[in-house]
C-alpha positions in Angstrom: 12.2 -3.1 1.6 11.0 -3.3 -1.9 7.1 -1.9 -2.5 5.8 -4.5 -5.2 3.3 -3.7 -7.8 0.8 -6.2 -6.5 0.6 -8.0 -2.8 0.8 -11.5 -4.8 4.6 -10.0 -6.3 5.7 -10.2 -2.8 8.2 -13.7 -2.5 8.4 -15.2 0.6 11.6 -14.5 1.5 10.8 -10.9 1.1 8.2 -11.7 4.0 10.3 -13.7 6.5 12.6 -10.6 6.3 9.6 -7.9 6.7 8.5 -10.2 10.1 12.1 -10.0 11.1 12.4 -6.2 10.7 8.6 -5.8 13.0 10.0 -8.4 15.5 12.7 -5.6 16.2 9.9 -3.5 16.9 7.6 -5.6 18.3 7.7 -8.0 21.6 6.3 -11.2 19.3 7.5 -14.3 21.1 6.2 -17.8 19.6 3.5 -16.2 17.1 0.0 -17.9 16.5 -1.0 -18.3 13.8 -3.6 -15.7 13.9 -0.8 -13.5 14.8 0.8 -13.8 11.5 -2.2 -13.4 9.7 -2.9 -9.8 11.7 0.9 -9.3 10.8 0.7 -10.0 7.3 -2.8 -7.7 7.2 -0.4 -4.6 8.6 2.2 -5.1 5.7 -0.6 -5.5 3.0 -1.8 -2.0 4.5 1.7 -0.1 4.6 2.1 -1.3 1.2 -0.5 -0.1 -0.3 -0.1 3.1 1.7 3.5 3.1 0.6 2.0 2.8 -3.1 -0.4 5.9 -2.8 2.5 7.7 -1.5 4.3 6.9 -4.7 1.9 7.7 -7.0 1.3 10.8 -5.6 5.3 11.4 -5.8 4.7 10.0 -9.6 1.9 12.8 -10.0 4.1 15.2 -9.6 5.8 14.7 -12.9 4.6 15.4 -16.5 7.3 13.2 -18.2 7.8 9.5 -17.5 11.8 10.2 -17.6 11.4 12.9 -15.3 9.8 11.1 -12.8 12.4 8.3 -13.1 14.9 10.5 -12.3 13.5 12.0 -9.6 13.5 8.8 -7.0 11.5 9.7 -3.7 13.7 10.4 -1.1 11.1 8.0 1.8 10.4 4.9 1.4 13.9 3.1 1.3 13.1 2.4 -2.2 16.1 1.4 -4.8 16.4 3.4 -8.1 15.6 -0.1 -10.0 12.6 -0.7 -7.8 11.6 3.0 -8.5 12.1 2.8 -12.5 9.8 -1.0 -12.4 6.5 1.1 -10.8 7.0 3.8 -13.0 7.1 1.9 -16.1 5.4 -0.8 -14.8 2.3 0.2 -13.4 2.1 3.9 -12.3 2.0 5.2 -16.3 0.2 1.6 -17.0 -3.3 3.0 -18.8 -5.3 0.8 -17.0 -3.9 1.1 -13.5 -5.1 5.2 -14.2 -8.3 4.1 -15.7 -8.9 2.8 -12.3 -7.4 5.1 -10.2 -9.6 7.8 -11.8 -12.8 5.3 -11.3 -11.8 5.1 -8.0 -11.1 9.0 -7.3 -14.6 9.7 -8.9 -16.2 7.2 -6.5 -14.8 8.5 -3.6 -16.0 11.8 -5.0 -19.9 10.3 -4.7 -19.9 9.6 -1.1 -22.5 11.2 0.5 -21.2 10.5 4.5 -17.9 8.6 5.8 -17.8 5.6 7.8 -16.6 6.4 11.2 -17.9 3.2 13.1 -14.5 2.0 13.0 -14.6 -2.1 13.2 -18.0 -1.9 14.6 -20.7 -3.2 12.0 -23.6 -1.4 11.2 -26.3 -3.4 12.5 -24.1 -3.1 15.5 -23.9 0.5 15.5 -27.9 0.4 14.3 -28.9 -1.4 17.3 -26.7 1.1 19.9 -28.9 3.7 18.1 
């Protein structure tokens, strides 16, 4: 399956064939609508996983050419799919303007959440 730059790159068709590959996994007969929605929340999350897998493959490199050539071996990705992140948005300035915001932000955090889904007033109030 084909790792897109951005979650709104993804074309439908792309999506009825990522629910067909989970309903070989997965038991989903007749899904709700809220099941789709949880479905769709799972593939935004592998992708983006899928991407910070990449990148950190990408990271490995010095040279945009030499990361080209060296295509990850996970991820099922195609060479031209490979070449379009590398170009396209893993050497984009920006995209590691951000990525180093975002590194030194993580950096600043004092404690992690570990509540899990549980809010904090809910967590406060078990306290």
């Amino acid at each position: 399956m084909r790792v897109p730059a951005k979650w709104k790159d993804f074309e439908k068709s792309e999506l009825s064939v990522a629910f067909d590959q989970l309903g070989m996994h997965l038991s989903i007969d007749n899904p709700e609508e809220e099941t789709k929605e949880n479905v769709l929340e799972l593939l935004k999350h592998r992708i983006r996983h899928q991407r910070h897998r990449l990148n950190k493959h990408f990271g490995k490199f010095t040279m945009l050419e030499e990361a080209i050539r060296n295509k990850p071996y996970f991820g099922g990705l195609t060479q031209a799919n490979w070449e379009l992140l590398c170009t396209n948005l893993f050497s984009d300035p920006q995209y590691q303007e951000r990525c180093k915001i975002n590194r030194n932000n993580r950096k600043k955090m004092i404690t992690n959440h570990n509540q899990g889904s549980r809010s904090f007033v809910a967590a406060r109030h078990i306290l």
